[in-house]
ZAMARKOL-454113 format. One record per residue (C-alpha): residue in one letter; x, y negated, z. Coordinates in steps of 0.02 Angstrom, whole numbers, padded with zeros to 5 digits, always signed. Each point is the difference from the previous one (the first is absolute). Example, Ala and Ser with C-alpha at 12.3 -4.5 7.8 and 13.67 -1.06 7.14 Angstrom:
BEGIN
a+00615+00225+00390
s+00069-00172-00033
//
This chain:
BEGIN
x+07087+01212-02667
x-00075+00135-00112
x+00082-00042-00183
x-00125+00068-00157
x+00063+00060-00158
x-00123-00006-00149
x-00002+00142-00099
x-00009-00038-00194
x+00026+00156-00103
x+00035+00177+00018
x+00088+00088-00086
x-00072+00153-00118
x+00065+00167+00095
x+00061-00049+00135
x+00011+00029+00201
x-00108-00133+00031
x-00141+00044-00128
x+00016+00146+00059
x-00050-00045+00169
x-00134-00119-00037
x+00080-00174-00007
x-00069-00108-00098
x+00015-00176-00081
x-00052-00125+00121
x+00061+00070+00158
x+00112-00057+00127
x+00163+00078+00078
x+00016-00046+00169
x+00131+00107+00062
x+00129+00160-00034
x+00060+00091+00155
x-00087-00111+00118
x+00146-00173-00076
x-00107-00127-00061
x+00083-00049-00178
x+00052-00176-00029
x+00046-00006-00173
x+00073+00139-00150
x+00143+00033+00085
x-00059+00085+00170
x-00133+00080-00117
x+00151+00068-00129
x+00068+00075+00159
x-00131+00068+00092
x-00085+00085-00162
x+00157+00108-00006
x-00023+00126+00114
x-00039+00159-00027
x-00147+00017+00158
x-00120-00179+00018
x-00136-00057+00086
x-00089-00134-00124
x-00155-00114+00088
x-00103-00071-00144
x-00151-00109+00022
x-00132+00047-00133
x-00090-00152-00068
x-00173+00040+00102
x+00117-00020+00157
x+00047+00171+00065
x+00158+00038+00041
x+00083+00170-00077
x+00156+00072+00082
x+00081+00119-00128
x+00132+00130+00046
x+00109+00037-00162
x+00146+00120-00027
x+00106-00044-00178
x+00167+00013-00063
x+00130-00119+00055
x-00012-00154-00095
x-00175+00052-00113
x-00087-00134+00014
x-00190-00042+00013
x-00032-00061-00134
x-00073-00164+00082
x-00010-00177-00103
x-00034-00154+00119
x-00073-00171-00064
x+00161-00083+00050
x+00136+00088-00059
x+00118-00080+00134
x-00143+00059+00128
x+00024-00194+00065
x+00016-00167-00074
x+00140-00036-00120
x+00102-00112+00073
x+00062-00141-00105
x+00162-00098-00019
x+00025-00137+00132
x+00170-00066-00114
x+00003-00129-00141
x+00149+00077-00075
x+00066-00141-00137
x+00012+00138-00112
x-00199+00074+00014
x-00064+00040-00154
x-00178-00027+00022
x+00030-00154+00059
x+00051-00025-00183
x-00182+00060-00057
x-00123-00096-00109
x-00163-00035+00083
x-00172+00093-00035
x+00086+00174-00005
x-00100+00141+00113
x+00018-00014+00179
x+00121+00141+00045
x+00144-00076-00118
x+00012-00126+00131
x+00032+00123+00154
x+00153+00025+00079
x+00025+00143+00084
x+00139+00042+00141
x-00044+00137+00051
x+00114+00159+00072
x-00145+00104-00024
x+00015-00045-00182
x+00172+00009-00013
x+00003+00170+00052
x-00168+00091-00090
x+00039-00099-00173
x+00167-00037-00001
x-00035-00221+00047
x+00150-00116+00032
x-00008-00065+00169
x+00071-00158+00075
x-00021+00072+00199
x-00053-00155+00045
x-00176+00077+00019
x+00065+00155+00106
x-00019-00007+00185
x+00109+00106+00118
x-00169+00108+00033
x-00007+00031-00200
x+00208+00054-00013
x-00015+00105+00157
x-00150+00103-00086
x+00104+00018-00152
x+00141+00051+00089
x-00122+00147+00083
x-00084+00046-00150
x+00143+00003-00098
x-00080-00099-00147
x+00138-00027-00124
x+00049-00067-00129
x-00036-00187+00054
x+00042-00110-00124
x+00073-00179+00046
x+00019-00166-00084
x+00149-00061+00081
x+00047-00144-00115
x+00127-00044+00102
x+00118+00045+00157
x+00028-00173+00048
x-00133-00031+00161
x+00001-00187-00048
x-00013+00004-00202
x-00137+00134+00032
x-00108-00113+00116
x+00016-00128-00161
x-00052+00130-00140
x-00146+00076+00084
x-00060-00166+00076
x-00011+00067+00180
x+00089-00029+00154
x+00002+00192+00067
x+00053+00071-00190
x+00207+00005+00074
x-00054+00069+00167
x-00107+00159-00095
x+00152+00066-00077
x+00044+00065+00169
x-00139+00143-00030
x+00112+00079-00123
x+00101+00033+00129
x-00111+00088+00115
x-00066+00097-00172
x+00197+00042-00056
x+00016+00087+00203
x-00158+00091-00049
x+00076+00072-00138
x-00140-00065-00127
x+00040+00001-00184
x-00021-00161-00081
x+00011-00106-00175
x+00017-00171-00010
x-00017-00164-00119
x+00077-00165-00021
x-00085-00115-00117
x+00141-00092-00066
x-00018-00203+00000
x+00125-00104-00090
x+00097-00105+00111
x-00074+00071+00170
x+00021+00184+00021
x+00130+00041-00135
x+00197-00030-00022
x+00081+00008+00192
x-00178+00028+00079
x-00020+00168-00117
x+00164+00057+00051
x-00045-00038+00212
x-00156+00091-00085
x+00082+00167-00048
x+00116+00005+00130
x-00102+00000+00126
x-00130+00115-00056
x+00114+00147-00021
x+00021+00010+00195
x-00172+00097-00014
x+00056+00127-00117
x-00054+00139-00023
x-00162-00039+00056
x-00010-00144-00107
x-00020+00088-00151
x+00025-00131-00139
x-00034-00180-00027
x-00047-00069-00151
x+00042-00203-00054
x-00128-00067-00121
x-00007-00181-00063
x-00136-00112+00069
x-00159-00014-00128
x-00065-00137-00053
x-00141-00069-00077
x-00056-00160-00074
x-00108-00038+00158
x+00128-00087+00103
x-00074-00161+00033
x+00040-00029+00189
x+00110+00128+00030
x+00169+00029+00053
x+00109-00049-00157
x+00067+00151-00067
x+00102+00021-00167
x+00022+00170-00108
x+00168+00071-00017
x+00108-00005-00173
x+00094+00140-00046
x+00159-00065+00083
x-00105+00007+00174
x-00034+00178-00068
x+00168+00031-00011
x+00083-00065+00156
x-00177+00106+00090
x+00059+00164-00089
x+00189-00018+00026
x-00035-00015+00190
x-00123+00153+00019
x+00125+00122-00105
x+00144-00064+00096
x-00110+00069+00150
x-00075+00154-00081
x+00193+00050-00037
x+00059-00009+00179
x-00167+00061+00086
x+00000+00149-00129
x+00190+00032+00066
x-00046+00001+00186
x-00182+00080-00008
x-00025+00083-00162
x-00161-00080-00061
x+00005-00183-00066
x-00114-00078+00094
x-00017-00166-00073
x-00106-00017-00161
x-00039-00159-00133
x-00159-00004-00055
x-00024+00041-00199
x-00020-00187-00057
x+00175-00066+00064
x+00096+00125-00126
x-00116-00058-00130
x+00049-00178+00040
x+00174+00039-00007
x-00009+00073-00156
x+00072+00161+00067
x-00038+00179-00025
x-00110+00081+00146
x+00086+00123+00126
x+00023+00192-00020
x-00150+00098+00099
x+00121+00061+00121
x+00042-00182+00071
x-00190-00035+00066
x+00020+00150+00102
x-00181+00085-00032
x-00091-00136-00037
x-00029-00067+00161
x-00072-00175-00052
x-00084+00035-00171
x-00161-00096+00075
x+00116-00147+00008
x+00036+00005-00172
x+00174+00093+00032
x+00036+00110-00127
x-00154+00003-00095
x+00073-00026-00150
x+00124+00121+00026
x-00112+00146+00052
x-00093-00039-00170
x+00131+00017-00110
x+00071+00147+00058
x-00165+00091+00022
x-00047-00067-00196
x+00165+00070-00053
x-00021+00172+00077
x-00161+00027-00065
x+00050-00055-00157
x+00155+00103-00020
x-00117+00162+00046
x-00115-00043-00172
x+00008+00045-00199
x-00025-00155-00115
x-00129+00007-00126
x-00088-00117-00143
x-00150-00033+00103
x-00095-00179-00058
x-00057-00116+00150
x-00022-00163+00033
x-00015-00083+00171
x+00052-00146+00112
x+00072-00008+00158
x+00010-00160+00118
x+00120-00007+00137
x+00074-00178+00087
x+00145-00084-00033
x+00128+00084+00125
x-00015+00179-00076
x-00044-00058-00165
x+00192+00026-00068
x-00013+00189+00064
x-00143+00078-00083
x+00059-00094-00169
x+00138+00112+00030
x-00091+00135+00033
x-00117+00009-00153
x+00156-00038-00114
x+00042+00187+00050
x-00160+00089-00018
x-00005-00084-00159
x+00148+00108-00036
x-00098+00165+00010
x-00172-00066-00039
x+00036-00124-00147
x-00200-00010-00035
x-00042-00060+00181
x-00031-00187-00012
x+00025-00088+00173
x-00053-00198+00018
x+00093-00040+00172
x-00066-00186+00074
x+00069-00070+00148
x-00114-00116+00094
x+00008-00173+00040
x-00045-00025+00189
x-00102-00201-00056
x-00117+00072+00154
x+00138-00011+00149
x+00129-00081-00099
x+00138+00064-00131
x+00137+00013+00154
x-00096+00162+00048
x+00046+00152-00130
x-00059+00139+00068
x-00140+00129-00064
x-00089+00031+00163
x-00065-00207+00007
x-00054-00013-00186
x-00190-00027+00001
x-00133+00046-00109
x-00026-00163-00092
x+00197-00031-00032
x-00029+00182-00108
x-00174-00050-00082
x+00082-00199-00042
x+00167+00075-00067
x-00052+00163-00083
x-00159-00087-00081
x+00032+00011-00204
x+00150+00123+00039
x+00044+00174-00077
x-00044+00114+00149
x-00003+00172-00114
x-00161+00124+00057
x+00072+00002+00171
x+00077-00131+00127
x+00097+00055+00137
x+00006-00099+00170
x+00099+00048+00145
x-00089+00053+00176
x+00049-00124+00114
x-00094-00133-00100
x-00169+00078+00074
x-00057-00011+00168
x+00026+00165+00093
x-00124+00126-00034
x-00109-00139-00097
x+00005-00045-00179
x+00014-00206+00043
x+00155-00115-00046
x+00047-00097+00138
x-00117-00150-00059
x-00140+00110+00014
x-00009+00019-00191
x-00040+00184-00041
x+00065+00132-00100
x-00148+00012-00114
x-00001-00193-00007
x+00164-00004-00073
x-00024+00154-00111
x-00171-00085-00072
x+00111-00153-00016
x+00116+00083-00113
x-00100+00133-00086
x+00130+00129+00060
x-00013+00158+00086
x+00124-00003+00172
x+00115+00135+00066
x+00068-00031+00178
x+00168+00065+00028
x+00060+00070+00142
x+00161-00067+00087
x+00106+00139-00065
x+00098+00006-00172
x-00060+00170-00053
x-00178-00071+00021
x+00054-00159-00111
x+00073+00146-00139
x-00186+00105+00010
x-00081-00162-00018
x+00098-00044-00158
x+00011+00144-00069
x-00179+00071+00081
//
């Protein structure tokens, strides 16, 4: 069956411009392989010699021969980025977050995706459960890596229970097949108190460093949750002596992997050392950065980078006055943080608010689920200086809307205060200050 791909944009300069492609058309086919999704098309594009059929949108058929560089690419946007359908999550996982999600909110909140594809083209957490042997043998000959996993747990059984489906202990077995591949990896536990922590986490860890080295790192996070619980599994937060116990069992690990492999593997996500009251790790112990989308090392990365910068800079009697807003998990950081530039720049006036999370409950503390009417209710009436400052990841990507489709210029109409978004990088949060 002849499978269409619908042209959407072109990009300025390009190969296919170049050759008369245009928005609107269809690909049917590179070197005579019909394409079934991104994947075959990432790999076929590559070559350096193709044969490209495109249907124009009157219904003629062009066949294009094109010689390129290895890997240039032409420059070719489809209407589906996937070049298929997404494929969405078959679990109830007792730990989903948007199961935890008020009502009313726009429709793609409430997808779930589990999709390989995904997993590999934006970095995604996967559970495999949605992976068919067809899918791991074309990652296995394309090479697509790295795949990122959501184990949760080792344990067949308790697995079954946390994702809510029968065949969740059973797809652990493609990790195998993807470890004799040789494909590099990441993966996730979402931490739930009293299911997957204690003796579980330590089956957990133990069995997950058979696939080193291809499993890169793993990162364990604690389970989020919101006031929206009605129904669901009943879950409780952990205390800082869960915190604890969690951290003194993944640095016993780190300890002895780093002895036996050299890289320590095994990483707590930022918000159990704040929990525990403890000081966050040096930068060599999360081993690059693997799982900074997980929130590992975030805070970390931050510092250092805000300390570097500022280190390379002059103090001087400069007068401004702005505001920053930030939530409550790295709230205790940047205080820290102005109290030294205050050092050099004793004129610079910083207002730092942390923000109450009343929309999805106080339990959750951190920036990137703050919306835009928790900021206009709890900054109303305060001292926000000629500038406030508000941290990327509280925008949609590439769009200027909160995640409760509130916009930037609602808020900044709101609170009669110009808006500076800063970048995930401390030397961007110093330029902002300091601008």
């Amino acid at each position: 069956m002849k499978q269409e791909h619908i042209i959407k944009e072109i990009e300025t300069g390009c190969i296919a411009e170049e050759l008369g492609i245009e928005p609107g058309d269809k690909l049917i086919s590179i070197n005579d392989n019909t394409i079934e999704d991104v994947f075959d098309y990432h790999y076929l594009v590559n070559d350096e010699e193709l044969v490209v059929l495109i249907e124009k949108a009157n219904g003629e058929e062009w066949e294009l021969e094109i010689e390129k560089d290895y890997d240039e690419d032409l420059g070719i946007i489809f209407e589906q980025g996937l070049m298929d359908e997404y494929r969405s999550c078959r679990n109830k996982c007792i730990f989903c977050f948007i199961d935890q999600m008020p009502k009313g909110m726009r429709e793609t909140l409430y997808f779930k995706d589990d999709d390989s594809r995904l997993s590999f083209l934006q970095g995604n957490y996967i559970t495999l459960t949605n992976m068919s042997d067809h899918d791991v043998e074309r990652m296995i000959q394309y090479h697509l890596e790295p795949i990122n996993i959501s184990f949760q747990t080792t344990n067949p059984e308790l697995r079954c229970k946390m994702l809510h489906n029968r065949f969740a202990g059973e797809a652990l077995k493609k990790v195998d097949k993807l470890y004799e591949a040789g494909i590099h990896m990441n993966g996730q536990i979402v931490l739930c108190k009293g299911v997957n922590d204690g003796e579980e986490l330590e089956r957990s860890i133990r069995d997950l460093t058979n696939y080193l080295p291809y499993l890169q790192s793993v990162s364990v996070v604690p389970v989020g949750l919101t006031k929206y619980r009605d129904g669901l599994y009943p879950l409780e937060p952990f205390t800082k002596e869960d915190a604890i116990k969690v951290l003194e069992i993944i640095e016993n690990w780190q300890k002895k992997i780093y002895d036996e492999h050299g890289l320590h593997f095994i990483h707590a996500g930022d918000e159990w050392y704040i929990l525990a009251e403890r000081e966050m790790p040096e930068e060599e112990r999360y081993d690059g950065y693997l799982q900074l989308e997980n929130g590992v090392g975030m805070l970390r990365l931050l510092i250092d980078e805000f300390d570097e910068a500022f280190s390379d800079i002059e103090g001087d009697d400069r007068k401004r006055e702005i505001s920053i807003a930030t939530g409550k998990l790295a709230y205790p950081y940047l205080q820290q943080m102005i109290e030294k530039l205050q050092v050099k720049f004793p004129n610079i006036k910083v207002h730092l608010y942390w923000i109450r999370n009343e929309f999805f409950g106080e339990t959750i503390t951190v920036s990137g689920l703050i919306t835009g009417q928790d900021l206009m209710a709890q900054l109303k009436d305060k001292q926000l200086g000629s500038k406030l400052l508000l941290p990327c990841n509280l925008l949609r990507d590439g769009e200027e809307v909160f995640l409760d489709d509130v916009t930037l210029t609602q808020v900044k109409e709101s609170l009669q205060v110009d808006i500076d978004i800063v970048k995930s990088s401390g030397w961007d949060l110093l330029e902002r200050i300091l601008k």
